[in-house]
C-alpha positions as CSV (number, residue, x, y, z in Angstrom):
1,X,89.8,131.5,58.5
2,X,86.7,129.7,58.4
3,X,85.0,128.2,55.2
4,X,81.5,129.0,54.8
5,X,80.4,125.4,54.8
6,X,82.4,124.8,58.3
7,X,80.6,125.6,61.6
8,X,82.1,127.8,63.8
9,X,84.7,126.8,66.2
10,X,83.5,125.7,69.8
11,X,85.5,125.4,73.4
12,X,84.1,123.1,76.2
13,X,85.4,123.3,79.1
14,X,84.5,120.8,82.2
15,X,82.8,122.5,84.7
16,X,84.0,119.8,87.6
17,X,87.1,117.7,87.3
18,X,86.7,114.5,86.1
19,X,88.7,111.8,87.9
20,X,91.4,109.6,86.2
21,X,92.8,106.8,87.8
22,X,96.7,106.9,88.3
23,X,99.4,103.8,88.9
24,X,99.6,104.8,92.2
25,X,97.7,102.7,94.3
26,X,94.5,104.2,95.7
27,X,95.3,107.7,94.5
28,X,93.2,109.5,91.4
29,X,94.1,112.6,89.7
30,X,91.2,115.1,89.2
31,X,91.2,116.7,85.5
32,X,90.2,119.6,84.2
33,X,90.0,119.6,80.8
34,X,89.8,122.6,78.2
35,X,88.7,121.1,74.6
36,X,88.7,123.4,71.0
37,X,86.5,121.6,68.7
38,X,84.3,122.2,65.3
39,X,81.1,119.8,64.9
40,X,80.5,118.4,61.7
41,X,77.9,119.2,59.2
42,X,76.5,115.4,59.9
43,X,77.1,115.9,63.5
44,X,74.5,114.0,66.1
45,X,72.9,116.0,68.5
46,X,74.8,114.7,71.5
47,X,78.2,115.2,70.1
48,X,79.9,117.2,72.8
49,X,78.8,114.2,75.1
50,X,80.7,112.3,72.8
51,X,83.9,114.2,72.5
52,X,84.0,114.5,76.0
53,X,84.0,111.0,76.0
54,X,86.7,110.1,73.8
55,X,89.0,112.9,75.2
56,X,88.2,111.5,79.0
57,X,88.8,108.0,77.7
58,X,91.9,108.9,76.0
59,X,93.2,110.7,79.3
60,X,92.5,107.6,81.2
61,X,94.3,105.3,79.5
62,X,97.4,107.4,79.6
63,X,97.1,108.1,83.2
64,X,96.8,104.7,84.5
65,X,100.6,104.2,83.6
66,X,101.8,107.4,85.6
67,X,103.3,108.0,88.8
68,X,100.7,110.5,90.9
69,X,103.9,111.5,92.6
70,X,105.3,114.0,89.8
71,X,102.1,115.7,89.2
72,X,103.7,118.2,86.0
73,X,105.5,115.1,84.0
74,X,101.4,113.7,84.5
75,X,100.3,116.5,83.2
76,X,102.8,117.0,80.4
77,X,102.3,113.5,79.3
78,X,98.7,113.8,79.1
79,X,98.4,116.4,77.1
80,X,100.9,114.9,74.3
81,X,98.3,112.0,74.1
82,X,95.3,114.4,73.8
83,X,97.4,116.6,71.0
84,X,97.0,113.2,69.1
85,X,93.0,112.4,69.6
86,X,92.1,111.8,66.3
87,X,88.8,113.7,64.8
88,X,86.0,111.6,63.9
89,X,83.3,111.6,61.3
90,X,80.9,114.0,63.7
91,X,83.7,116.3,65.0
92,X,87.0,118.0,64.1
93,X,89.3,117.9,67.1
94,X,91.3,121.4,67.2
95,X,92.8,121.3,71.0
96,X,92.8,119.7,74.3
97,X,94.1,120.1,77.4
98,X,94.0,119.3,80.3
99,X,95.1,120.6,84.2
100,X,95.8,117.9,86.8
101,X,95.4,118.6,90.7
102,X,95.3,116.1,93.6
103,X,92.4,116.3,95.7
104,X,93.2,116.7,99.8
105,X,92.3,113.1,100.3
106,X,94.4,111.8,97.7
107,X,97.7,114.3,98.4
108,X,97.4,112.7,102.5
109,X,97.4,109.3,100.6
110,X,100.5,110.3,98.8
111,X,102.6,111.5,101.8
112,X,101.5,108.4,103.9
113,X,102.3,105.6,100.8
114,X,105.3,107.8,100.3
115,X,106.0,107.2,104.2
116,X,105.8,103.8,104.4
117,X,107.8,103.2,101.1
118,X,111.0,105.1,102.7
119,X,110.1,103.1,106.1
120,X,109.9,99.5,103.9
121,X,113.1,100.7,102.4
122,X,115.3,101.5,105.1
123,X,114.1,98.7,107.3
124,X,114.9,96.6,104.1
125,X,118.8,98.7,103.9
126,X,118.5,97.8,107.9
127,X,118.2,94.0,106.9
128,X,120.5,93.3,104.4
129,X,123.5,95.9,105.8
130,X,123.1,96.1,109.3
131,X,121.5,93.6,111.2
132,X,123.9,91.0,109.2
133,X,126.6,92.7,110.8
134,X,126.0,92.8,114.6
135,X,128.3,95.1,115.7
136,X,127.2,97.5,114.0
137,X,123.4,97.2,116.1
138,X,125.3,98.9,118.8
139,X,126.5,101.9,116.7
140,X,123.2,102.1,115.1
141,X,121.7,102.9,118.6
142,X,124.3,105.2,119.8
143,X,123.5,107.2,116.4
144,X,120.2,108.2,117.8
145,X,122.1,109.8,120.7
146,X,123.8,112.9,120.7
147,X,127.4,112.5,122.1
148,X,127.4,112.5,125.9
149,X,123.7,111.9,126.3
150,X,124.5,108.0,127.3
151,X,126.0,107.4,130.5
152,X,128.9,105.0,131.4
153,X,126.3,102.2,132.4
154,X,124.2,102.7,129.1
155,X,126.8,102.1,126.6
156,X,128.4,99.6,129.0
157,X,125.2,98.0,128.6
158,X,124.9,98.3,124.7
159,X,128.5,96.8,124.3
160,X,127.3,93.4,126.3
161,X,124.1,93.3,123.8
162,X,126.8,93.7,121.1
163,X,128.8,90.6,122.9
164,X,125.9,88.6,123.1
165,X,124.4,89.2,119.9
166,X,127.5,88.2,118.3
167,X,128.6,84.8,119.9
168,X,124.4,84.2,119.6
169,X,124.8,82.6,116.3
170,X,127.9,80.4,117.3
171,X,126.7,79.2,120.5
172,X,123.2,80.0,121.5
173,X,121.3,79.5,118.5
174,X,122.2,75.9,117.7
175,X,121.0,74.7,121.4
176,X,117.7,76.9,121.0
177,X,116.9,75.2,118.0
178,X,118.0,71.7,119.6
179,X,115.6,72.9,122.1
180,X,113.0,73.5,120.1
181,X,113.4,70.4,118.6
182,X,112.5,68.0,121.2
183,X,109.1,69.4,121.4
184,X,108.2,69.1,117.8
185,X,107.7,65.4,118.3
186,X,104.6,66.4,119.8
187,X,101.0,67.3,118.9
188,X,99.6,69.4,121.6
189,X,101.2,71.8,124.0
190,X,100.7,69.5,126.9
191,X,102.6,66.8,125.6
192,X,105.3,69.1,124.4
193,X,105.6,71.0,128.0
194,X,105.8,67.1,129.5
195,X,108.4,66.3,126.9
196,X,110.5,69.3,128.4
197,X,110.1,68.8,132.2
198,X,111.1,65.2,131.5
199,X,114.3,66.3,130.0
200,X,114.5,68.8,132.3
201,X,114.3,65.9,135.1
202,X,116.7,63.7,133.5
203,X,119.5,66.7,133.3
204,X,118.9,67.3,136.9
205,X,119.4,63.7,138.2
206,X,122.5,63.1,136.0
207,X,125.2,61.7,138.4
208,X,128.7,63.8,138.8
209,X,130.2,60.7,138.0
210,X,128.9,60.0,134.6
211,X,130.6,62.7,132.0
212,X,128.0,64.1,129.9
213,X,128.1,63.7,126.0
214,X,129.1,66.7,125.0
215,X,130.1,65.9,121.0
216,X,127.4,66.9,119.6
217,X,127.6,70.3,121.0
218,X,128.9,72.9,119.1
219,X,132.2,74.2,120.2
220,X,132.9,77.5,121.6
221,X,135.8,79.6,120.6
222,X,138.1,82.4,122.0
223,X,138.5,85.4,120.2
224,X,142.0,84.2,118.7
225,X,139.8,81.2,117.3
226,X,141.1,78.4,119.6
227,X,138.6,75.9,120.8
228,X,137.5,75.9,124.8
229,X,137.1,73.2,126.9
């Protein structure tokens, strides 16, 4: 029922989709929005420009917190804030809604970010649960195998990587970094590949008779955790 002093009710509808910026990085919805309104009595001329205005504004600010990824919680979401736009002194706010799509730019964006977030995620899983554990390197590359595709030599192959990626830590990596040592002393490249021939040299012209310091290398173990000679 309309009173004779009210103007009549009016719908706007957008005739292109207005684009609202989501929390996903680089990804915008588009909007299409539907709004029932009745102008005022003291109404300006431009007040449809207006309303859309506030309605669009209103949108916005809701759909910068949400996830482009579930497009209908967006949507549903939205449209709770618009039910509570409130009317001003030019217009009286009946309904407002609004339809959200992804354009075909923004849904390619969303399947690549989407990508790379499962990639940065299992290569993070990859970090902290198997590439601690080295043995298990070797049964993570025999996984991408079906069984029998991997001859005798392959796998006889993978289980000396396993080998030496184990005892790496306990015997390799401290003479590496002892290594590496001796040419931090030294500013340029020159002077550090001098630094290592020199050394190199000197280990070479060690005499058999004189026994080699060997304390302050780390000792190796057997598998039953007894020390080597």
């Amino acid at each position: 029922m309309r009173w004779p002093w009210q103007r009549r009710i009016r719908t706007s509808a957008c005739p292109q989709p207005r684009l609202l910026s989501s929390a996903t990085a680089g990804v915008c919805f588009e909007a299409l929005f539907t709004i029932t309104w009745r102008p005022l009595w003291r109404s300006c001329p431009n007040v449809e420009e207006r309303l859309r205005t506030d309605i669009h504004a209103a949108a916005q600010r809701t759909a910068a917190g949400l996830d482009a990824a579930d497009l209908p919680a967006a949507q549903d979401t939205i449209n709770a804030t618009l039910a509570c736009v409130p009317s001003t002194d030019t217009y009286r706010l009946v309904t407002a809604r609004t339809l959200l799509r992804l354009s075909p730019a923004s849904q390619e964006a969303l399947v690549q970010q989407q990508a790379d977030e499962r990639r940065i995620r299992r290569l993070q899983f990859l970090k902290m649960h198997l590439y601690d554990h080295h043995e298990l390197v070797v049964l993570d590359r025999l996984e991408h195998h079906p069984p029998g595709a991997l001859g005798d030599d392959h796998v006889a192959e993978l289980q000396r990587l396993s080998r030496l990626i184990k005892t790496c830590d306990r015997w390799w990596a401290p003479l590496l970094q002892q290594w590496e040592d001796v040419g931090k002393g030294f500013t340029t490249e020159e002077q550090q590949q001098r630094a290592m021939l020199a050394l190199l040299n000197a280990l070479k012209g060690l005499d058999n008779s004189i026994e080699p310091d060997l304390s302050r290398l780390p000792q190796r173990q057997s598998s039953n955790g007894q020390e080597l000679q």
